[in-house]
C-alpha positions in Angstrom: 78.8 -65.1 22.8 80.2 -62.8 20.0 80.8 -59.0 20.9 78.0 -57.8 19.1 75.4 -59.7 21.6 77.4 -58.7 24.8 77.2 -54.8 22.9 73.6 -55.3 22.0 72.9 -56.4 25.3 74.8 -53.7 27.3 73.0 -51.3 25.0 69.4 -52.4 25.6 70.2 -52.3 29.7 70.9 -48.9 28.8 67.6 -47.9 26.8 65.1 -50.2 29.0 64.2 -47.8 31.5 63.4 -45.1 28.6 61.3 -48.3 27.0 59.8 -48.9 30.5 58.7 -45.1 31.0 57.3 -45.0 27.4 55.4 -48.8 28.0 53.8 -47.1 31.2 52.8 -44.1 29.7 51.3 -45.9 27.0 49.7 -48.1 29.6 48.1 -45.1 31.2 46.9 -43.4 28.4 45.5 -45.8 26.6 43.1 -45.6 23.3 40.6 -48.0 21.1 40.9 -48.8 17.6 41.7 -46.3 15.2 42.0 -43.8 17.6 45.2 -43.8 19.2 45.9 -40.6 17.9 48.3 -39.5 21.1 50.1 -42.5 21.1 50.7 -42.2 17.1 51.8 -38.3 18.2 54.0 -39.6 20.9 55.2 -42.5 18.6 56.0 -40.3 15.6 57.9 -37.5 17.8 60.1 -40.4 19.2 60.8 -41.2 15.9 61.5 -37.8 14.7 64.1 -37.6 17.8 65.8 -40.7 16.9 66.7 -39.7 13.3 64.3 -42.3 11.6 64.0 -41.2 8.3 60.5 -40.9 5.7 58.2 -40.6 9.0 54.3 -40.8 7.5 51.4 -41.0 9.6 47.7 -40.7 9.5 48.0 -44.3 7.4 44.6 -46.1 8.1 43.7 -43.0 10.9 46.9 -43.2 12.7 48.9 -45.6 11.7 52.8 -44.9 11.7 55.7 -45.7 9.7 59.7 -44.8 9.2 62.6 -45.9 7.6 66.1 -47.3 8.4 68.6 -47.5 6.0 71.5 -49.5 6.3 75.1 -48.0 5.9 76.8 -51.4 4.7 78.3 -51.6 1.4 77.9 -54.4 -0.8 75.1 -56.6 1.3 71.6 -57.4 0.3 68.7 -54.5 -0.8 66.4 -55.9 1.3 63.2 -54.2 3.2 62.2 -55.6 6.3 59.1 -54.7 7.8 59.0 -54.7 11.5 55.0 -54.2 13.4 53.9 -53.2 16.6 50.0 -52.8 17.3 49.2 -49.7 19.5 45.1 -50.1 20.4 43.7 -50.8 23.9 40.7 -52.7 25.1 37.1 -51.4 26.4 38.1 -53.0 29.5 37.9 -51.4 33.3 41.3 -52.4 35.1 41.9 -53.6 38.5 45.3 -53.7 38.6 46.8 -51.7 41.9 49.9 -50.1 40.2 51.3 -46.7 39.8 50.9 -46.7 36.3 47.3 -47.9 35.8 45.0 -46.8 33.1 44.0 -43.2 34.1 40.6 -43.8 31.7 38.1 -45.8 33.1 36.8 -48.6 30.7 39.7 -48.8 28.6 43.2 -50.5 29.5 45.9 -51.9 27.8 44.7 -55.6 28.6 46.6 -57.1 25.3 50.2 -56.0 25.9 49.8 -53.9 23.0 51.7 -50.8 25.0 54.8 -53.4 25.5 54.8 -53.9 21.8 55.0 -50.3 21.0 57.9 -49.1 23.6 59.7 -52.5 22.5 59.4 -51.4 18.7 60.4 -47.8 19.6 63.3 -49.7 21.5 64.3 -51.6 18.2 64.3 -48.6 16.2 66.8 -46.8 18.4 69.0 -50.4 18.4 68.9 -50.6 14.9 69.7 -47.2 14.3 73.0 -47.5 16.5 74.2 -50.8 14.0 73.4 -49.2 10.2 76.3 -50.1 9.7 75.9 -54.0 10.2 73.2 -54.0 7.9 72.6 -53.1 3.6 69.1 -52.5 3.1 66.2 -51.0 4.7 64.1 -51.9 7.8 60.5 -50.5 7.9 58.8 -50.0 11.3 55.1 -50.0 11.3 53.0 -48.9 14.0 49.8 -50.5 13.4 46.0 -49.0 14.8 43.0 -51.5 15.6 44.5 -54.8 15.6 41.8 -55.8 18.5 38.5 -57.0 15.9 39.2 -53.6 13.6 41.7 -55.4 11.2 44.1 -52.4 11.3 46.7 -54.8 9.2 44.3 -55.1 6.7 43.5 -51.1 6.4 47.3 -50.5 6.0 48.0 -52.8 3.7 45.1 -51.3 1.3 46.8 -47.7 1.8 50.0 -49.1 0.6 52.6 -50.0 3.9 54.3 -52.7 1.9 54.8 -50.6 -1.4 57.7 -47.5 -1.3 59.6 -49.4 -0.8 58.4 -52.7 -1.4 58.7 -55.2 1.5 60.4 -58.6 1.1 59.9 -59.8 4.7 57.8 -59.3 7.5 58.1 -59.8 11.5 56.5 -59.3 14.5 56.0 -60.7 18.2 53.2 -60.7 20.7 54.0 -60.5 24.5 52.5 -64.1 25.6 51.3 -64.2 29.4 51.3 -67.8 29.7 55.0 -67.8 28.9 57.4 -67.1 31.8 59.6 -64.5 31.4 63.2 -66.0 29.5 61.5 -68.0 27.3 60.4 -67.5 23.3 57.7 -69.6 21.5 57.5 -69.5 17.9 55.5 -72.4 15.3 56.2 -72.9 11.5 53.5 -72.5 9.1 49.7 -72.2 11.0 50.4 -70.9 14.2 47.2 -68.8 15.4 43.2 -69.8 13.8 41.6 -67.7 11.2 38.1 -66.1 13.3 34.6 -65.6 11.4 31.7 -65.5 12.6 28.0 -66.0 11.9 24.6 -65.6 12.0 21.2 -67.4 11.7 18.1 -66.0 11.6 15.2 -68.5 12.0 11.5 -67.5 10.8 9.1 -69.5 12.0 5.4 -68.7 13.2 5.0 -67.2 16.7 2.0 -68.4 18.5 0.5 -69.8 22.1 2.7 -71.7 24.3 -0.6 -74.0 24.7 -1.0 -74.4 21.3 2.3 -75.7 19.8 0.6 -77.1 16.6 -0.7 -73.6 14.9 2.6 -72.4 15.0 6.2 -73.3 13.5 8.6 -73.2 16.4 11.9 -71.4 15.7 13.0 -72.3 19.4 12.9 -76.0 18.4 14.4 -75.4 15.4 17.1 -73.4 16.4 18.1 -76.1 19.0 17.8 -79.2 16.4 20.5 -76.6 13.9 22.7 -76.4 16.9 22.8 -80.1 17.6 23.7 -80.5 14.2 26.2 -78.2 13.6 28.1 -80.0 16.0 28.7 -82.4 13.4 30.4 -80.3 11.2 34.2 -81.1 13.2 33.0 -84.3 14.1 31.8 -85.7 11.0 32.9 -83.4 7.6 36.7 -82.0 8.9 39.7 -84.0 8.3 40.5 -85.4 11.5 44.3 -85.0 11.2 43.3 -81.2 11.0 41.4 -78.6 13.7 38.6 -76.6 13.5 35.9 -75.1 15.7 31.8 -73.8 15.2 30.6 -72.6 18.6 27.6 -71.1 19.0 27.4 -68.5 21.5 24.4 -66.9 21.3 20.7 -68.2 21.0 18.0 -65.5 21.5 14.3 -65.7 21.1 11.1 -64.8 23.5 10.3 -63.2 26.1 7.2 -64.8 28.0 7.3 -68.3 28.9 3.7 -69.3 27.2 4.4 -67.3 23.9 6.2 -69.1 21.0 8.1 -66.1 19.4 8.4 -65.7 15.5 11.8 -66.0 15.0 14.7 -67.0 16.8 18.8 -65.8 16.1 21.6 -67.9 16.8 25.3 -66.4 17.1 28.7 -68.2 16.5 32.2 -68.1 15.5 34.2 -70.3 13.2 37.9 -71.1 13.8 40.5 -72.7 11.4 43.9 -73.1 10.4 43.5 -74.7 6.9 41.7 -72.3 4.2 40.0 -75.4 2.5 38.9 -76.2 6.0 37.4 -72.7 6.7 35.9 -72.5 3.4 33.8 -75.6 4.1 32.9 -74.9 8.1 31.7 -71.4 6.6 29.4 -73.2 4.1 28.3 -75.8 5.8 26.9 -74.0 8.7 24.7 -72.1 6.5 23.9 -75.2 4.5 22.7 -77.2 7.4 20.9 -74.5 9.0 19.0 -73.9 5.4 18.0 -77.6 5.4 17.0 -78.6 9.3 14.9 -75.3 8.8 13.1 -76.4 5.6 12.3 -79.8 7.0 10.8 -78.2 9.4 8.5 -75.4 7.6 10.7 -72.7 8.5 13.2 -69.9 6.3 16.6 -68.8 7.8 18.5 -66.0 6.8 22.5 -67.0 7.1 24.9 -63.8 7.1 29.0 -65.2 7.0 30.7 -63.0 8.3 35.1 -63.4 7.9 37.4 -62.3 10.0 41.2 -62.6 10.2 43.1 -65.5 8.4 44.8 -67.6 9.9 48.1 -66.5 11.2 51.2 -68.4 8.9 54.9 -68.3 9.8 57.2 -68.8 6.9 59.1 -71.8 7.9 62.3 -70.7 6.5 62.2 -67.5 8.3 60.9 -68.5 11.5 63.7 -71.3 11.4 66.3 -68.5 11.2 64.5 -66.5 14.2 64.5 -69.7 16.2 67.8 -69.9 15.3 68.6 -66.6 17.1 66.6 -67.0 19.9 68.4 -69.5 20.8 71.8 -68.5 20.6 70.9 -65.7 22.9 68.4 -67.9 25.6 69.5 -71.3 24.7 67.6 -74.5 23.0 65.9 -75.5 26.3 64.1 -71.8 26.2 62.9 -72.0 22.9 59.5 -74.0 22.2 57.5 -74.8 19.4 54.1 -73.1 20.2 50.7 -75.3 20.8 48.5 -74.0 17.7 46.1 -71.3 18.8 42.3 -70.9 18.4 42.7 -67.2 19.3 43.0 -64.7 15.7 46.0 -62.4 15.3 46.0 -59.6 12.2 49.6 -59.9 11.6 47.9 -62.8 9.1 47.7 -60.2 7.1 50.9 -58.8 6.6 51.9 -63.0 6.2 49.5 -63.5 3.4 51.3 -60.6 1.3 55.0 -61.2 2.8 57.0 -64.3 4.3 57.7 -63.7 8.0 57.3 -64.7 11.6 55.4 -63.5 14.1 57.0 -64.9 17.5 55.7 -65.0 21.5 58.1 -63.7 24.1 57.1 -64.7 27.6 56.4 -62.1 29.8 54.8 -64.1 33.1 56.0 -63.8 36.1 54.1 -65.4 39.0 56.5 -64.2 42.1 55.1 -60.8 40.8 51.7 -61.9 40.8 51.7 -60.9 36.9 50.2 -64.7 35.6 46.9 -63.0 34.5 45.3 -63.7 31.3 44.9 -61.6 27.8 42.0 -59.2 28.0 41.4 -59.8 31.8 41.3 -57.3 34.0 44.4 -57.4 36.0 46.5 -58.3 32.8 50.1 -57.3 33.5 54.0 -57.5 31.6 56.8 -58.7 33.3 58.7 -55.4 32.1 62.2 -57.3 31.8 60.2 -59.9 29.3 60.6 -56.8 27.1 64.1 -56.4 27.1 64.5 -60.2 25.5 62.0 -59.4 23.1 63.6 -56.3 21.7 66.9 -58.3 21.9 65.1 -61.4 19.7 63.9 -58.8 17.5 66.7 -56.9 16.6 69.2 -60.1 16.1 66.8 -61.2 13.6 66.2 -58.3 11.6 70.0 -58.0 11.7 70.2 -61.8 10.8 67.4 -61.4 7.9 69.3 -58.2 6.4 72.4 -60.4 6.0 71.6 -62.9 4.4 71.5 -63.6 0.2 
C-alpha cells in the first residue's frame, strides 16, 4: 500500500462523518426532478466553503458545477468531469430511522443523496492533493436523472464546454452489492429505455353482436402475441433485447365492445442497431395485424435514455484501482442491466466509466431494493466509493 492510499484513507475517516451528516440531511429533505433547489443551495455553499473555484448553478434549473485545478507542473491538461445526481423519488418511506424523509411521498429511494455527500466528499479530497494532479477536475451536480434526463439538459446548456471535458466518471450506489465490493462492465453496461404506444381504432358495438363491429380488444391481443416475436424471431440471438407490454386498456362494461383499445410498453437494448429495429418493428407489426384485421393504429415511439457505455480503456484503469485498494476477489464484472441510467449521456459525448459500489448490508437489515420503500445505504459503502473515485480521477489526471 503506497503512502498516498494509507493518507487518502486516514483522510476520508476524517471527513466521513461530515459526508454522513450531509447524506442524511439530504436524505431528509429530499426533492423531485428539477427541483432540488435546496440541495443545489446547500451543494453550492459547500462548495463555496471548500475553495472550489468557477461555482455556476441554475444549469438545467439547478444543476451545479465547480472547478479544481491542479497545482502540478509539467503533467497532462486534462478535464475530468466527475457527476453526482441529486433528485428523489415520489415514493412514501417506511424506513424507521432517525433520519427519514420528513416529506411525505417523496424519499431518497435511489441512493441519489449518497451520491451527492460522496461527490462533496471527493471534492474536499481532491482539493487536499492539487498538487498530485496537472489539469482540471469538473464536478457536476446533476437534477432529474430519475425519467427527466437531467444529463441530457446539461449537456445542451454546455457542462462539457469551458473548459472542454476529455473524460467522464461516475458511480451509482448498488443495493444488491455487499458493502466492500465494486462492480464495473466494459462497453454496454446498463439498457437504453423507450417506450411506446398503440392506439387501436376499431368499431365499438354489442357484446352479443361481435360481427357489426371490428374488435380492437381482439386485436390488441393478436399485436401482443406477436410482438413477442420480435426478441424471439428478428434479434440477433448472441445479443439482448426486451418489448414488454405493460399496459392494455379498453372498456368498461362486460357486453359493450369499446371503439378503441391502447396498449403501453417499453423497449430495452444495448446495441443501437438493435434498438433501432425493436422501435420499428413494434410499430410495423402493430400497423399490419391491425390492417388484416379492418382496423387503424396510431403508434407514437417514444426514446428514452441510451444505453449506458463504459469506455473500456478507462474502466480497465478504474478496475485497476479498485483493486489495488479492495483486492481482485472484490472486484466483479457487472451482469448487463435492463434498468436505464442517464450518465449514457455524458458517455455518448465523453469516454468514461460509470462504476457500482456496494452498499448492502444484510446484518443491518439494509438489503432492500432501488425505488422500494424501505431502500437504505450502508453509510460505510460510501467511504469506498469516494476512495474509488478519487484514486481514479487522480489515476486519469496522470496519465499521457
Amino acid at each position: 500500500m503506497s503512502a498516498t492510499t494509507r493518507d487518502l484513507k486516514s483522510d476520508i475517516d476524517e471527513i466521513m462523518p461530515g459526508v454522513i451528516a450531509d447524506r442524511r440531511y439530504f436524505h431528509q429533505h429530499p426533492e423531485l426532478g428539477f427541483q432540488e433547489f435546496e440541495t443545489a443551495k446547500l451543494v453550492q455553499e459547500r462548495l463555496a466553503a471548500m475553495g472550489v473555484e468557477d461555482i455556476r448553478t441554475g444549469i438545467a434549473v439547478t444543476g451545479v458545477t465547480g472547478l479544481i485545478k491542479g497545482a502540478k507542473p509539467g503533467g497532462p491538461d486534462k478535464v475530468v468531469l466527475v457527476r453526482a445526481d441529486m433528485d428523489a423519488l415520489p415514493i412514501h418511506e417506511e424506513n424507521k430511522v432517525d433520519y427519514v424523509s420528513t416529506i411525505d411521498g417523496k424519499m431518497h429511494a435511489c441512493g441519489h443523496d449518497a451520491h451527492t455527500s460522496m461527490l462533496l466528499g471527493v471534492g474536499r479530497l481532491l482539493l487536499d492533493r492539487r498538487d498530485e494532479f496537472s489539469g482540471t477536475v469538473k464536478l457536476l451536480f446533476q437534477p432529474a436523472e430519475e425519467g427527466g434526463g437531467g444529463a441530457r439538459v446539461m449537456i445542451e446548456e454546455g457542462v462539457l464546454e469551458d473548459p472542454p471535458v476529455d473524460l467522464v466518471f461516475g458511480q451509482h450506489v448498488a443495493a444488491e452489492v455487499p458493502v466492500g465490493q465494486v462492480e464495473l462492465r466494459p462497453g454496454a453496461c446498463m439498457a437504453a429505455a423507450d417506450r411506446f404506444e398503440i392506439l387501436v381504432k376499431g368499431r365499438g358495438g354489442h357484446g352479443a353482436q361481435p360481427h357489426l363491429t371490428v374488435d380492437p380488444i381482439a386485436i390488441g391481443s393478436q399485436i401482443v402475441s406477436a410482438l413477442q416475436t420480435i426478441v424471439a424471431r428478428e434479434v440477433d440471438p448472441t445479443k439482448q433485447a426486451v418489448v414488454t407490454v405493460g399496459a392494455f386498456l379498453a372498456g368498461d362494461a362486460p357486453n359493450v365492445i369499446p371503439d378503441t383499445a391502447t396498449l403501453r410498453g417499453t423497449l430495452r437494448s444495448f446495441d443501437p442497431e438493435v434498438r433501432e429495429l425493436i422501435g420499428r418493428r413494434v410499430g410495423e407489426i402493430a400497423v399490419g395485424i391491425a390492417s388484416a384485421m379492418r382496423a387503424e393504429v396510431e403508434y407514437t415511439y417514444a426514446p428514452g435514455y441510451p444505453a449506458t457505455i463504459n469506455d473500456p480503456e478507462q474502466t480497465a484503469m478504474v478496475r485497476e484501482v479498485a483493486e489495488e485498494i479492495l483486492g481482485a476477489e472484490n472486484v466483479r464484472e457487472g451482469e448487463l442491466m435492463m434498468g436505464a441510467e442517464d450518465f449514457s449521456y455524458f458517455l455518448e459525448k465523453k469516454p468514461g466509466c460509470f462504476f457500482f459500489t456496494g452498499t448492502r448490508d444484510e446484518e443491518k437489515g439494509i438489503s432492500w431494493g432501488h425505488h422500494h420503500p424501505r431502500f437504505d445505504v450502508a453509510e460505510d459503502g460510501m467511504a469506498i466509493g469516494m476512495e474509488v473515485m478519487v484514486s481514479a480521477v487522480l489515476r486519469a489526471l496522470n496519465e499521457e
